[in-house]
mmCIF file of the N, C-alpha and C atoms, coordinates in Angstrom:
data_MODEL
# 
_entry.id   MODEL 
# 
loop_
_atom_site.group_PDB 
_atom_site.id 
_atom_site.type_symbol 
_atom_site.label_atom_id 
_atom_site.label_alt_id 
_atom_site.label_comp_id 
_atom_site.label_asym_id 
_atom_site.label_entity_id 
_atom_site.label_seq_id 
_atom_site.pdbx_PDB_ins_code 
_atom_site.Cartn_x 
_atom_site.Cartn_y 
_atom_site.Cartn_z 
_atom_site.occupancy 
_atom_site.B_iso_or_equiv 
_atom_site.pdbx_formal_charge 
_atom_site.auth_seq_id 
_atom_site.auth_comp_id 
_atom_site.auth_asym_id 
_atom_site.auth_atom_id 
_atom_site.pdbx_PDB_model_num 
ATOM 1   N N  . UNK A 1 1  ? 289.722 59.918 77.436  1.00 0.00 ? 1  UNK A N  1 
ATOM 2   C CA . UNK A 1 1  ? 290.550 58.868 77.996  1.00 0.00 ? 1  UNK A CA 1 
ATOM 3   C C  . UNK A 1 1  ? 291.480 59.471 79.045  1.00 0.00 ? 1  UNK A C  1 
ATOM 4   N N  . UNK A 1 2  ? 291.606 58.712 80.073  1.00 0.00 ? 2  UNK A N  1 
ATOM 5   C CA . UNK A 1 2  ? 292.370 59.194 81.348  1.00 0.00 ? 2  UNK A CA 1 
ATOM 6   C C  . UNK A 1 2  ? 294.183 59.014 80.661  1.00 0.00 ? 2  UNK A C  1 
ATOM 7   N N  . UNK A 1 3  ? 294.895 60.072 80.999  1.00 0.00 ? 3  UNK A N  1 
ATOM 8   C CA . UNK A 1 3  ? 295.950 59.814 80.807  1.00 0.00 ? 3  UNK A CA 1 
ATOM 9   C C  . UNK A 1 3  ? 296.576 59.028 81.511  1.00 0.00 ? 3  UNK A C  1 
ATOM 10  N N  . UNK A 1 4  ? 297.621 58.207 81.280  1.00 0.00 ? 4  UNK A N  1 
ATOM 11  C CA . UNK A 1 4  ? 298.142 57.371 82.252  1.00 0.00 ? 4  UNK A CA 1 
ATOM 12  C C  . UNK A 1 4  ? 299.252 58.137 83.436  1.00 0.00 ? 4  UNK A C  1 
ATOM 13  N N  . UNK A 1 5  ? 300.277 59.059 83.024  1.00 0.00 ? 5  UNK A N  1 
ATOM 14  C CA . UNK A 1 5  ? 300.838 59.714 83.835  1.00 0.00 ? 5  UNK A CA 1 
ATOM 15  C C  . UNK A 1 5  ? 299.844 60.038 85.394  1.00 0.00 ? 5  UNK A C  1 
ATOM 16  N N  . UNK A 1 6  ? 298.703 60.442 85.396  1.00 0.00 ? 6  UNK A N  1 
ATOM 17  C CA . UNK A 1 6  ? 297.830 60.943 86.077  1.00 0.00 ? 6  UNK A CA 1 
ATOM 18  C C  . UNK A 1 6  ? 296.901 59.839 87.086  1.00 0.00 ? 6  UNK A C  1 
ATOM 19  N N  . UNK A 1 7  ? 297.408 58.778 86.317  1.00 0.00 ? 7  UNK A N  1 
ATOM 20  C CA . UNK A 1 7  ? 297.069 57.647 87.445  1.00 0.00 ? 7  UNK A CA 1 
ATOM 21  C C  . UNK A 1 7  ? 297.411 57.115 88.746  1.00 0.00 ? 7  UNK A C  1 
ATOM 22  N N  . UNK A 1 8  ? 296.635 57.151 89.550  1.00 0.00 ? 8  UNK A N  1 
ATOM 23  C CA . UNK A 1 8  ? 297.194 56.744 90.796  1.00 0.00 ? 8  UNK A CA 1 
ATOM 24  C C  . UNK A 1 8  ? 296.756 55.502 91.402  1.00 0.00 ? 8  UNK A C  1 
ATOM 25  N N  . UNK A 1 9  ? 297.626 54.660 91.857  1.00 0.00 ? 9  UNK A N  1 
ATOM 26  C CA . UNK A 1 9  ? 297.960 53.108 91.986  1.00 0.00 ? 9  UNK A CA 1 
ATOM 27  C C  . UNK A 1 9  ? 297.329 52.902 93.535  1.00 0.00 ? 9  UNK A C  1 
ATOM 28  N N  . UNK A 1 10 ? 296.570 52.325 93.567  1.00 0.00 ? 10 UNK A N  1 
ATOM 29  C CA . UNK A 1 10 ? 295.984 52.173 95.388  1.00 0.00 ? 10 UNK A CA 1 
ATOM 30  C C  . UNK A 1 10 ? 295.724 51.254 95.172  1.00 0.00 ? 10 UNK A C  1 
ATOM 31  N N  . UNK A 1 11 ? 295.617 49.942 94.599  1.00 0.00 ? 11 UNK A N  1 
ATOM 32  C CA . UNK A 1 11 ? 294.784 48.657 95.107  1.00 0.00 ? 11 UNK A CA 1 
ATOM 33  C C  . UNK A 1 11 ? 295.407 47.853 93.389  1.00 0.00 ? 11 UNK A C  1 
ATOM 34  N N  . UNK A 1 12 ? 295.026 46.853 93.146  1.00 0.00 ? 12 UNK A N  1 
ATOM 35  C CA . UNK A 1 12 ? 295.059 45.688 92.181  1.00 0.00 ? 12 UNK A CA 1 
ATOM 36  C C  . UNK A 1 12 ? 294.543 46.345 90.947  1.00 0.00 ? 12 UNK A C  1 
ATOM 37  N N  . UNK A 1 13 ? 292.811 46.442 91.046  1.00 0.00 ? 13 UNK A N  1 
ATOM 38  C CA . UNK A 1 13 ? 292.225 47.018 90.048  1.00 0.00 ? 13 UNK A CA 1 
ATOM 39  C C  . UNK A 1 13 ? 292.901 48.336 89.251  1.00 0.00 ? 13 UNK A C  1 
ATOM 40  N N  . UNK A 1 14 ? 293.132 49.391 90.185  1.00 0.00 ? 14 UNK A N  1 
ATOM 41  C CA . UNK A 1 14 ? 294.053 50.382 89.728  1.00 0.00 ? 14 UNK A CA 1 
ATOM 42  C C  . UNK A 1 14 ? 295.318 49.851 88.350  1.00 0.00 ? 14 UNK A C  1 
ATOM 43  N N  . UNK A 1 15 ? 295.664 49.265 89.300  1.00 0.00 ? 15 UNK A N  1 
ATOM 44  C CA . UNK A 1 15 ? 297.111 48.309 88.144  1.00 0.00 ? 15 UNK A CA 1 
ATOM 45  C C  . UNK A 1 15 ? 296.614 47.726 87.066  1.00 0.00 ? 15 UNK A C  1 
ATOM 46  N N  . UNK A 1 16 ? 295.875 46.728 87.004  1.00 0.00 ? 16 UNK A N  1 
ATOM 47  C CA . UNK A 1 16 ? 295.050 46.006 86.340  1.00 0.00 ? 16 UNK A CA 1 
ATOM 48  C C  . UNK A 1 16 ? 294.434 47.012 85.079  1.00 0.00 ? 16 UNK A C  1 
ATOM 49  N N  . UNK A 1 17 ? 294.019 47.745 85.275  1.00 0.00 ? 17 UNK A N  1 
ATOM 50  C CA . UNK A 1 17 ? 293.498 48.826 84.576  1.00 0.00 ? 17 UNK A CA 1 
ATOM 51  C C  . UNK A 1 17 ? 294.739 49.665 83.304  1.00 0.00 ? 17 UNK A C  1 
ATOM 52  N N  . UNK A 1 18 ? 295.701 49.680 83.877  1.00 0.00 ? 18 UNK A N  1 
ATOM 53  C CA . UNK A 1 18 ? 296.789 50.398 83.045  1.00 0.00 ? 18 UNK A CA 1 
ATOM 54  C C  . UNK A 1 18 ? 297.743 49.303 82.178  1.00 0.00 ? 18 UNK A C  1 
ATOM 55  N N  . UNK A 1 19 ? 297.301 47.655 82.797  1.00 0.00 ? 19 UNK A N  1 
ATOM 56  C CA . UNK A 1 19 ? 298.154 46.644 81.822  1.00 0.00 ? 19 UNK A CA 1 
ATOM 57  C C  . UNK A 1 19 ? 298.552 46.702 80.559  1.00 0.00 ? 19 UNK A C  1 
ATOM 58  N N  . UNK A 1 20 ? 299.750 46.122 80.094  1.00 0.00 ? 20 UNK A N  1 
ATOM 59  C CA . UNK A 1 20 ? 300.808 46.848 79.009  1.00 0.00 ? 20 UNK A CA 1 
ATOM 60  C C  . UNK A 1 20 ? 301.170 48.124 78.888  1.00 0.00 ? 20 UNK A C  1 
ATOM 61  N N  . UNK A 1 21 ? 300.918 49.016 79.972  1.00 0.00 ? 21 UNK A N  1 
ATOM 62  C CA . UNK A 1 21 ? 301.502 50.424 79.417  1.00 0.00 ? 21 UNK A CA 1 
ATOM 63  C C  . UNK A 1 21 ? 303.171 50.091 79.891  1.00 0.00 ? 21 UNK A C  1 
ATOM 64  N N  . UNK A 1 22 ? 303.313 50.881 80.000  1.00 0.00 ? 22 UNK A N  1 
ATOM 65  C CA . UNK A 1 22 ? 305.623 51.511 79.959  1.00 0.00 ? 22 UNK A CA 1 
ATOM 66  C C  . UNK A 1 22 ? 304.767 51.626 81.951  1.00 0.00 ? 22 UNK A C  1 
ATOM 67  N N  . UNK A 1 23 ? 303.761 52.420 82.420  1.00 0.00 ? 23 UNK A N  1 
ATOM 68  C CA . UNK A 1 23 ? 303.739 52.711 83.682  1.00 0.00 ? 23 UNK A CA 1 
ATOM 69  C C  . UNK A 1 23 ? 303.254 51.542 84.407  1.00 0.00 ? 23 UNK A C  1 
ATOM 70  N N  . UNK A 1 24 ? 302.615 50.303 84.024  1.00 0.00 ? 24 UNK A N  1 
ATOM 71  C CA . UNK A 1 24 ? 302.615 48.959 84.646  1.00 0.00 ? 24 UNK A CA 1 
ATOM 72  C C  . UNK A 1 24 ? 304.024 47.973 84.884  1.00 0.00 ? 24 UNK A C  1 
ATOM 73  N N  . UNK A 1 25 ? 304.604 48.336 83.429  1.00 0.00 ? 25 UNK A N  1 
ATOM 74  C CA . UNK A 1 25 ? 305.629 47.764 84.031  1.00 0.00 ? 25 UNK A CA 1 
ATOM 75  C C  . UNK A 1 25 ? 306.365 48.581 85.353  1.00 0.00 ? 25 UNK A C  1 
ATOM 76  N N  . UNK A 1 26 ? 306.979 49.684 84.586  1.00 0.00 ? 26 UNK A N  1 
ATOM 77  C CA . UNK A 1 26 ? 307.382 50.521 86.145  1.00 0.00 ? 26 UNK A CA 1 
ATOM 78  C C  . UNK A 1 26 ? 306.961 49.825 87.461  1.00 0.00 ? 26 UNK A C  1 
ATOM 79  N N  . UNK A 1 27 ? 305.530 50.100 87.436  1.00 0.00 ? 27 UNK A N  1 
ATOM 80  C CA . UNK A 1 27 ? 305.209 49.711 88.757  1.00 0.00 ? 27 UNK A CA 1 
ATOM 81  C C  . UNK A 1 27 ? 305.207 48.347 89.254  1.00 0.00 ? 27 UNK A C  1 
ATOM 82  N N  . UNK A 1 28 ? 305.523 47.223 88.665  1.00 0.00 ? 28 UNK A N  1 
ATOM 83  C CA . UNK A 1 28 ? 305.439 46.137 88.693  1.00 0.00 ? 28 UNK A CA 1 
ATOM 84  C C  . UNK A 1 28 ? 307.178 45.925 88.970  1.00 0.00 ? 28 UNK A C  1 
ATOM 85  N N  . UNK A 1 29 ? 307.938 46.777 88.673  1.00 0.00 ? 29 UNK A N  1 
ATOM 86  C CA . UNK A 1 29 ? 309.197 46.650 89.090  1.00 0.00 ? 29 UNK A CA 1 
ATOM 87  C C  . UNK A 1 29 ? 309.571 47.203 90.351  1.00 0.00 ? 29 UNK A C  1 
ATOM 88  N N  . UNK A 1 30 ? 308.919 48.187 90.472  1.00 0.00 ? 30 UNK A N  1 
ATOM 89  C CA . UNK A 1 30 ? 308.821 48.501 91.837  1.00 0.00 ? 30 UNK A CA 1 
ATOM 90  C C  . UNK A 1 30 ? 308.483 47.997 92.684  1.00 0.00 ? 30 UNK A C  1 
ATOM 91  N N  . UNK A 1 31 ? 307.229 46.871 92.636  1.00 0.00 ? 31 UNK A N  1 
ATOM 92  C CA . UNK A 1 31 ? 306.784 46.185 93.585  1.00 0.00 ? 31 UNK A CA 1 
ATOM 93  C C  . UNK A 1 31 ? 308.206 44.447 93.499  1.00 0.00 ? 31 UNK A C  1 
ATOM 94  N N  . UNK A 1 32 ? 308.601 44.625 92.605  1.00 0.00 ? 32 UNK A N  1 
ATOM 95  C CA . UNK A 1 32 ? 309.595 43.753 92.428  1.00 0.00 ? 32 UNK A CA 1 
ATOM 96  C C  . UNK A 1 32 ? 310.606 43.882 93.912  1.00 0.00 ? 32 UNK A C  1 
ATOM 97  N N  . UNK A 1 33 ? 311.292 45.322 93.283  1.00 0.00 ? 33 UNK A N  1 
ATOM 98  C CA . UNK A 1 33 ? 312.180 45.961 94.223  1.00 0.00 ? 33 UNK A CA 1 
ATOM 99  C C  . UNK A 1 33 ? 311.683 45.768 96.058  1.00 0.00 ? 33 UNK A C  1 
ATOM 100 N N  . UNK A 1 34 ? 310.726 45.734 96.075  1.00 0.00 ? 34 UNK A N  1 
ATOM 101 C CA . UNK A 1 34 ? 309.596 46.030 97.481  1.00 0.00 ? 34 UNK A CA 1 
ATOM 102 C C  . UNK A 1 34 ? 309.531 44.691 98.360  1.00 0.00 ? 34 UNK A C  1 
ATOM 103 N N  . UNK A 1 35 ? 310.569 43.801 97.427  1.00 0.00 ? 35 UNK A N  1 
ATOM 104 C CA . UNK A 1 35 ? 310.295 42.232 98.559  1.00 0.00 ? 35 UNK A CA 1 
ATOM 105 C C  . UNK A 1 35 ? 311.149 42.104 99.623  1.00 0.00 ? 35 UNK A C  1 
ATOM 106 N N  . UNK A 1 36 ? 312.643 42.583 99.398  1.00 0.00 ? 36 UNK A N  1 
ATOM 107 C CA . UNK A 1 36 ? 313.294 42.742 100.317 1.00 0.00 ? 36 UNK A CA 1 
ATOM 108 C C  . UNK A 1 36 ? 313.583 44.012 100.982 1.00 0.00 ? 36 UNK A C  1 
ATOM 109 N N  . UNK A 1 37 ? 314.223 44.284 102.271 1.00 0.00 ? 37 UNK A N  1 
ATOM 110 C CA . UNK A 1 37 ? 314.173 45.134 103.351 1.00 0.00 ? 37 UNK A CA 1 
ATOM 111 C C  . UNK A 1 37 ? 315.611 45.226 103.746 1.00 0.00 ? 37 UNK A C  1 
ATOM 112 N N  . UNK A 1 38 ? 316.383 46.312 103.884 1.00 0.00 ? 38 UNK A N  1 
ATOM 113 C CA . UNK A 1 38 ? 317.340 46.505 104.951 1.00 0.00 ? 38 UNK A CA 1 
ATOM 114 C C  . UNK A 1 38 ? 316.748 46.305 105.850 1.00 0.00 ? 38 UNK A C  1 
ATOM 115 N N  . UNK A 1 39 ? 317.332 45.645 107.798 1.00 0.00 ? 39 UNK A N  1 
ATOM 116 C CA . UNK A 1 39 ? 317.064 45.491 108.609 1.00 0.00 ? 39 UNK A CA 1 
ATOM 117 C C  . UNK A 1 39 ? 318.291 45.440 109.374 1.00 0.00 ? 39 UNK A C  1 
ATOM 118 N N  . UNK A 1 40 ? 318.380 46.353 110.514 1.00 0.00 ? 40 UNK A N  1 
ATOM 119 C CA . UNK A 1 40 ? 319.751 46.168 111.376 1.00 0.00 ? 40 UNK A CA 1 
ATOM 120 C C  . UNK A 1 40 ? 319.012 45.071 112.644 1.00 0.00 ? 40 UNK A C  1 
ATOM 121 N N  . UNK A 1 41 ? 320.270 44.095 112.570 1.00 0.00 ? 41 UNK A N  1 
ATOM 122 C CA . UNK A 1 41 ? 320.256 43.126 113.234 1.00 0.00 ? 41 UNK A CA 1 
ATOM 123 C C  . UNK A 1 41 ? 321.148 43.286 114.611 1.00 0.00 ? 41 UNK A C  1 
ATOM 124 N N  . UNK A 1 42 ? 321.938 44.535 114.262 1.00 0.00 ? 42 UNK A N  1 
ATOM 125 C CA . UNK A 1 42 ? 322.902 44.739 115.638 1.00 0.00 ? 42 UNK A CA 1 
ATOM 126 C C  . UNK A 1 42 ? 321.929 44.517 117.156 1.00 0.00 ? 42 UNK A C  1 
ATOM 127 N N  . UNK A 1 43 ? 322.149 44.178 117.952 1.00 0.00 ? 43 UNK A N  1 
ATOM 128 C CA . UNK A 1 43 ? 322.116 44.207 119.847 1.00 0.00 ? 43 UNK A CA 1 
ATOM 129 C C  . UNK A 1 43 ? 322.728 44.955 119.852 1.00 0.00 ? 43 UNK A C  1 
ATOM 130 N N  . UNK A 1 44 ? 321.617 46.197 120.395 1.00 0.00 ? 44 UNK A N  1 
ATOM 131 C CA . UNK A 1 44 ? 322.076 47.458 121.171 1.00 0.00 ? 44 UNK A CA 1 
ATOM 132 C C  . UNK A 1 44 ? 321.763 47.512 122.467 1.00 0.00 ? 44 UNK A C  1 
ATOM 133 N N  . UNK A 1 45 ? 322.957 47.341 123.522 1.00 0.00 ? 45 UNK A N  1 
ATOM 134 C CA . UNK A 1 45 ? 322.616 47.753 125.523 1.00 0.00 ? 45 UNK A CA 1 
ATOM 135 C C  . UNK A 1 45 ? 321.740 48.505 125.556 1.00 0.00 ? 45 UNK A C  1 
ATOM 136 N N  . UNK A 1 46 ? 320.934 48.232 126.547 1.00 0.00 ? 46 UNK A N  1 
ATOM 137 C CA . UNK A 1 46 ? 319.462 49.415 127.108 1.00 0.00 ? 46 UNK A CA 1 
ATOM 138 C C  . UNK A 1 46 ? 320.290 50.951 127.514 1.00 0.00 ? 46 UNK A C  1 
ATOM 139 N N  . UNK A 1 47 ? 320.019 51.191 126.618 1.00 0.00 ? 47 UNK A N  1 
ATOM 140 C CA . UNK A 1 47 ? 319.913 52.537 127.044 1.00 0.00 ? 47 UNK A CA 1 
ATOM 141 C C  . UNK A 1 47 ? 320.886 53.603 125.689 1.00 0.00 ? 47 UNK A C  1 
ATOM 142 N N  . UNK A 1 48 ? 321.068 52.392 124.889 1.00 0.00 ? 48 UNK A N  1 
ATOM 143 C CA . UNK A 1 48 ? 322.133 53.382 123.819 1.00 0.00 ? 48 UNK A CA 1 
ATOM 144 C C  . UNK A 1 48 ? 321.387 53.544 123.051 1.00 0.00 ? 48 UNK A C  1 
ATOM 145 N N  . UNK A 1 49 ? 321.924 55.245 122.896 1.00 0.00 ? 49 UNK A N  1 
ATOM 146 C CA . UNK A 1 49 ? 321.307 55.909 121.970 1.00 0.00 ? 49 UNK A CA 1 
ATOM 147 C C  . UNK A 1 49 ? 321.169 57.142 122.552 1.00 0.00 ? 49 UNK A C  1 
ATOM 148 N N  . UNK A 1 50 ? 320.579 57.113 124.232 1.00 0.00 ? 50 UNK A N  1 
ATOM 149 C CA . UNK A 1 50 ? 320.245 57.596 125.037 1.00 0.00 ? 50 UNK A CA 1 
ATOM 150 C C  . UNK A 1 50 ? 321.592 59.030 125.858 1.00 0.00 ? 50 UNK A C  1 
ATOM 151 N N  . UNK A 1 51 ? 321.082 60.168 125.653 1.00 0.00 ? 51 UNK A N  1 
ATOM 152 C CA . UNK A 1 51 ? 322.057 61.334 126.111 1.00 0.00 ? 51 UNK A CA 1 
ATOM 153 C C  . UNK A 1 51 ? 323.294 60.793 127.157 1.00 0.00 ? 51 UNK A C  1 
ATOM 154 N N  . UNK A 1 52 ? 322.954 59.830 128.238 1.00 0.00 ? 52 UNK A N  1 
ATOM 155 C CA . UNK A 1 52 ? 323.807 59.599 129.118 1.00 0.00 ? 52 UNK A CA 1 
ATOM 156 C C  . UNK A 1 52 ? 324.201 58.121 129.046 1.00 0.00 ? 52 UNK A C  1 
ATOM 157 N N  . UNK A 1 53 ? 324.665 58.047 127.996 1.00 0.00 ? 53 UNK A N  1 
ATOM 158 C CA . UNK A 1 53 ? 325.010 56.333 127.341 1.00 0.00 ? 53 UNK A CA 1 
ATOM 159 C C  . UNK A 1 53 ? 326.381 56.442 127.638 1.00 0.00 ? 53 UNK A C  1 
ATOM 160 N N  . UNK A 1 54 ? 326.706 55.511 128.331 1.00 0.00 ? 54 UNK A N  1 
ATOM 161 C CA . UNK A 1 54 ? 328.563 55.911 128.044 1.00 0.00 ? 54 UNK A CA 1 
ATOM 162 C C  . UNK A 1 54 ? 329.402 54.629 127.430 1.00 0.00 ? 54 UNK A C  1 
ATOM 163 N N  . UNK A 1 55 ? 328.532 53.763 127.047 1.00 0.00 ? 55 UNK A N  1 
ATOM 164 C CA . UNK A 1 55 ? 329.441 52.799 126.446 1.00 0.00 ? 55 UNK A CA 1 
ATOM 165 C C  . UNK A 1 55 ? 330.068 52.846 125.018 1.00 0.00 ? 55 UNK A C  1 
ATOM 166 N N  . UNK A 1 56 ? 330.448 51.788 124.467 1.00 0.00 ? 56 UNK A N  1 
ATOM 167 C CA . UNK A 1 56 ? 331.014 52.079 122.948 1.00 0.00 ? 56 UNK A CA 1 
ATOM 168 C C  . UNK A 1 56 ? 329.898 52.015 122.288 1.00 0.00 ? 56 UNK A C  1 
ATOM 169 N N  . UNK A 1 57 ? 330.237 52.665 121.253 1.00 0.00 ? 57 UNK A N  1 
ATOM 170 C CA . UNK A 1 57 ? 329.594 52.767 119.746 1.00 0.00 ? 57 UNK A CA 1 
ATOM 171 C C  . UNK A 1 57 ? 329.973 51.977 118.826 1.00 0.00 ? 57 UNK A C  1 
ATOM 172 N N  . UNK A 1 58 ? 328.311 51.292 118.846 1.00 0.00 ? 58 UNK A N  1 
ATOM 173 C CA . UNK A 1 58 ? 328.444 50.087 118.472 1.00 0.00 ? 58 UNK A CA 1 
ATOM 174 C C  . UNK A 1 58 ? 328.029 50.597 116.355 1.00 0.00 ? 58 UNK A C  1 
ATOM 175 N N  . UNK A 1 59 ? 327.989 49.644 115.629 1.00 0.00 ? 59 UNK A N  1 
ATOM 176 C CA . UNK A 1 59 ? 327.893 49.906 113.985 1.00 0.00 ? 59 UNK A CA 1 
ATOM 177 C C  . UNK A 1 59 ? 326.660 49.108 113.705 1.00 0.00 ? 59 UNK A C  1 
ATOM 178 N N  . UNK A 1 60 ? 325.645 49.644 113.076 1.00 0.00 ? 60 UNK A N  1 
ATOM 179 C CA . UNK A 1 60 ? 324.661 49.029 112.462 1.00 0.00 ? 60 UNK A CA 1 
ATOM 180 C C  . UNK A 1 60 ? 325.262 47.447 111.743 1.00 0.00 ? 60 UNK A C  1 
ATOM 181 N N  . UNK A 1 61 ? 324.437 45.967 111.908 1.00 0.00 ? 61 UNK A N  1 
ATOM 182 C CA . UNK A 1 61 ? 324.373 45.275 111.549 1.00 0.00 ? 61 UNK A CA 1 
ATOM 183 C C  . UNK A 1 61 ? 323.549 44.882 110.414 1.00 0.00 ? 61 UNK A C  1 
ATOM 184 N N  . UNK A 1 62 ? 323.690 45.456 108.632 1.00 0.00 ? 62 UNK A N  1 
ATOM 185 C CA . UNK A 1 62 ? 322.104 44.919 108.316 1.00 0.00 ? 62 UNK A CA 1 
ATOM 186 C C  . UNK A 1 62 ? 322.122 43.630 107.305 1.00 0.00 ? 62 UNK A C  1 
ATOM 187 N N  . UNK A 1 63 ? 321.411 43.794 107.389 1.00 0.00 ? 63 UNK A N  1 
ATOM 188 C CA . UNK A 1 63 ? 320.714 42.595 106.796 1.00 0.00 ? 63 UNK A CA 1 
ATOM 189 C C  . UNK A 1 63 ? 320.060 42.274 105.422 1.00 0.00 ? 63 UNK A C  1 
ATOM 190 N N  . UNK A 1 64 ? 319.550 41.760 104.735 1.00 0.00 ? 64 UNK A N  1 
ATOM 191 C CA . UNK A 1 64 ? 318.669 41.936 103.443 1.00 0.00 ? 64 UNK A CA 1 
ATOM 192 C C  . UNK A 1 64 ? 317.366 40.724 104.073 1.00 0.00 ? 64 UNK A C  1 
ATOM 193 N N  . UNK A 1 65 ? 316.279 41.108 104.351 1.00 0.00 ? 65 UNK A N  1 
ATOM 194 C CA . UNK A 1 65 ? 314.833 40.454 104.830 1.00 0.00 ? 65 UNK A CA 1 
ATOM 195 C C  . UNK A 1 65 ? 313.606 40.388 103.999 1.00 0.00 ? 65 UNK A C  1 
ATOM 196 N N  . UNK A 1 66 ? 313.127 39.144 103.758 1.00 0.00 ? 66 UNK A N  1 
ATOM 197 C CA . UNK A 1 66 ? 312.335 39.226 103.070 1.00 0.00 ? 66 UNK A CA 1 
ATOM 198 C C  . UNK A 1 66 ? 311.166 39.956 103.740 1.00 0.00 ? 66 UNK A C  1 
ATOM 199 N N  . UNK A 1 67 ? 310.140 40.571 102.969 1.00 0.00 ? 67 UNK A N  1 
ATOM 200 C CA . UNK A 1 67 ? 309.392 40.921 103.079 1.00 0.00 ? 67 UNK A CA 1 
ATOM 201 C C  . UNK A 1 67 ? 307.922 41.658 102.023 1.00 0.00 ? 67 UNK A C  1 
ATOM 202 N N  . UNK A 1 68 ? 307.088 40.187 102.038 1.00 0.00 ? 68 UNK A N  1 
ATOM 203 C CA . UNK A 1 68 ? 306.768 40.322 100.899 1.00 0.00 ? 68 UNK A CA 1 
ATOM 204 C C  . UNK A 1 68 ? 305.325 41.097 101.091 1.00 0.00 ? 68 UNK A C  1 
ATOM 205 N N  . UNK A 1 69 ? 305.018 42.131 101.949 1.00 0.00 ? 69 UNK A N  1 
ATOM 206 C CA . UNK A 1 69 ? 303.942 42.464 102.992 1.00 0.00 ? 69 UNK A CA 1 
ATOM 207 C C  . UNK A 1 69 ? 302.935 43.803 101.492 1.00 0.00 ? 69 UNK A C  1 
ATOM 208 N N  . UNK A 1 70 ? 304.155 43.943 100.343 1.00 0.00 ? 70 UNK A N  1 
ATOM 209 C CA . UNK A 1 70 ? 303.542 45.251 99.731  1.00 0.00 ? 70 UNK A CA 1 
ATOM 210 C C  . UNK A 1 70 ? 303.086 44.328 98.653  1.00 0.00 ? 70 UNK A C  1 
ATOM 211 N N  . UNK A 1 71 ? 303.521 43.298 98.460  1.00 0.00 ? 71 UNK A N  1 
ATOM 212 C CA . UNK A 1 71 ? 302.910 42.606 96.715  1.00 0.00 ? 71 UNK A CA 1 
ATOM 213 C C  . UNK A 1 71 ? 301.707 41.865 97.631  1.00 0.00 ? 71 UNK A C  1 
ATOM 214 N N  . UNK A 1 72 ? 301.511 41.529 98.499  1.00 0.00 ? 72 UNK A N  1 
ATOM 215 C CA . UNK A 1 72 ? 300.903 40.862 98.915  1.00 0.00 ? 72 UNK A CA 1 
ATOM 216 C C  . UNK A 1 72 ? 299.562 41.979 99.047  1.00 0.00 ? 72 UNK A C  1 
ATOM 217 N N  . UNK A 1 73 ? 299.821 42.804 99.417  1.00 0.00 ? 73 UNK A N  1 
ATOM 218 C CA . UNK A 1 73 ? 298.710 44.102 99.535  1.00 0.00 ? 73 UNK A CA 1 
ATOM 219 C C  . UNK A 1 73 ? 297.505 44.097 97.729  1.00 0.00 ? 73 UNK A C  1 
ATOM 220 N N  . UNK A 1 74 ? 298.810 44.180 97.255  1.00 0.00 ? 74 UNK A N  1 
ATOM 221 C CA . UNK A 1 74 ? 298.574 43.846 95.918  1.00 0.00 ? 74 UNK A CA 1 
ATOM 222 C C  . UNK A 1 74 ? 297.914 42.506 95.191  1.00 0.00 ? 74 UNK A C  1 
ATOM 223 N N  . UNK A 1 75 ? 297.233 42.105 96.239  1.00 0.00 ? 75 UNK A N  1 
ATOM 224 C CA . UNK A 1 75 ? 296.841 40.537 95.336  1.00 0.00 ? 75 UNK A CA 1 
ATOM 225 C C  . UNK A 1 75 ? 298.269 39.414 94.560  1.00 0.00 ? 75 UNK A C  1 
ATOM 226 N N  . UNK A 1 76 ? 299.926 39.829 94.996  1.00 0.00 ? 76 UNK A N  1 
ATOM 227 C CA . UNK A 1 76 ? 300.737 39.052 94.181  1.00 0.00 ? 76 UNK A CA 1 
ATOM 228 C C  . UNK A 1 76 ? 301.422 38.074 95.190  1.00 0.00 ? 76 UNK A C  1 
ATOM 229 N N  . UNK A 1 77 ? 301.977 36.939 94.786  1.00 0.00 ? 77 UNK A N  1 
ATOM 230 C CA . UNK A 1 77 ? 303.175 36.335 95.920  1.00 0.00 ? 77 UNK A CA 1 
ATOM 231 C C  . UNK A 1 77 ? 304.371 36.515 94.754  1.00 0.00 ? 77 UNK A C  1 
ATOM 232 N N  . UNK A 1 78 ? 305.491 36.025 95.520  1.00 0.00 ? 78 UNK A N  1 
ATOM 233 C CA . UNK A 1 78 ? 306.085 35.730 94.915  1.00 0.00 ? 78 UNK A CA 1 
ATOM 234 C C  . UNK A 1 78 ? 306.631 35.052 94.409  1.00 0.00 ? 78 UNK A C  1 
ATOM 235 N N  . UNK A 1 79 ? 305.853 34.569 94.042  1.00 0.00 ? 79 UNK A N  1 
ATOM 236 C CA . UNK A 1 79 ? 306.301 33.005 92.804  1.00 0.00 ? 79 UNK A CA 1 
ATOM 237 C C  . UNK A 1 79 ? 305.931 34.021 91.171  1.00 0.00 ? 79 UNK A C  1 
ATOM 238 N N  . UNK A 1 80 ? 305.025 34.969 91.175  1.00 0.00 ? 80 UNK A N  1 
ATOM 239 C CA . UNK A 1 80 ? 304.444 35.760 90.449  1.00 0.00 ? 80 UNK A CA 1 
ATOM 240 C C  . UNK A 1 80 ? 306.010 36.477 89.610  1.00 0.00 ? 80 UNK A C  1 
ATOM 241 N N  . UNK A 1 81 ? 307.043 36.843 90.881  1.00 0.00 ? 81 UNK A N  1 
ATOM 242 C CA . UNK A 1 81 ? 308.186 37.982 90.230  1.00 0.00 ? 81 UNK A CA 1 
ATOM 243 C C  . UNK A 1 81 ? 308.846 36.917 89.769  1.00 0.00 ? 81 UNK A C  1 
ATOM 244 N N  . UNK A 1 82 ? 309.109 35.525 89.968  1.00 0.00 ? 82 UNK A N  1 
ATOM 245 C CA . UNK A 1 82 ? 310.057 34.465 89.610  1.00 0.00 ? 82 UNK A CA 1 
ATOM 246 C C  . UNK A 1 82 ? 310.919 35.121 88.123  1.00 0.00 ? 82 UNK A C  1 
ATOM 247 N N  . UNK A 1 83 ? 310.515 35.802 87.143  1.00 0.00 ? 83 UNK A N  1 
ATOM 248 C CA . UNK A 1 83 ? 311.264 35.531 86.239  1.00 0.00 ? 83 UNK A CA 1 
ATOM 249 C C  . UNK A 1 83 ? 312.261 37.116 86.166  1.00 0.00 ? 83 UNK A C  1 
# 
């Protein structure tokens, strides 16, 4: 029998395969964690960032974004994490 530690997660079936262990859930929380995204929303002038920028320094704007692009990889939406 394959140990479970030693498993590696690439596709649905993979997961599917290890259901009820302690490492499905894990990973099923992880893909939990995986819906939303930091995203800086700041407007930055052309050219900042850039060695010869001389304006102010501006502060990251972020955000929390959905993004449900990794459960979805996974065969899940999210109506699936609802609880």
């Amino acid at each position: 029998m394959k140990s479970i530690k030693s498993v590696i997660i690439n596709t649905r079936e993979d997961l599917d395969s290890i259901s009820g262990t302690e490492k499905h859930a894990e990973f099923m929380q992880i893909l939990k964690g995986s819906m939303t995204r930091k995203e800086d929303t700041q407007v930055y002038p052309e050219g900042y960032g850039k060695p010869d920028y001389k304006g102010e320094t501006l502060e990251p704007i972020w955000k929390d974004v959905e993004d449900l692009s990794t459960i979805e990889r996974f065969g899940f939406k999210k109506e699936d994490f609802a609880s």
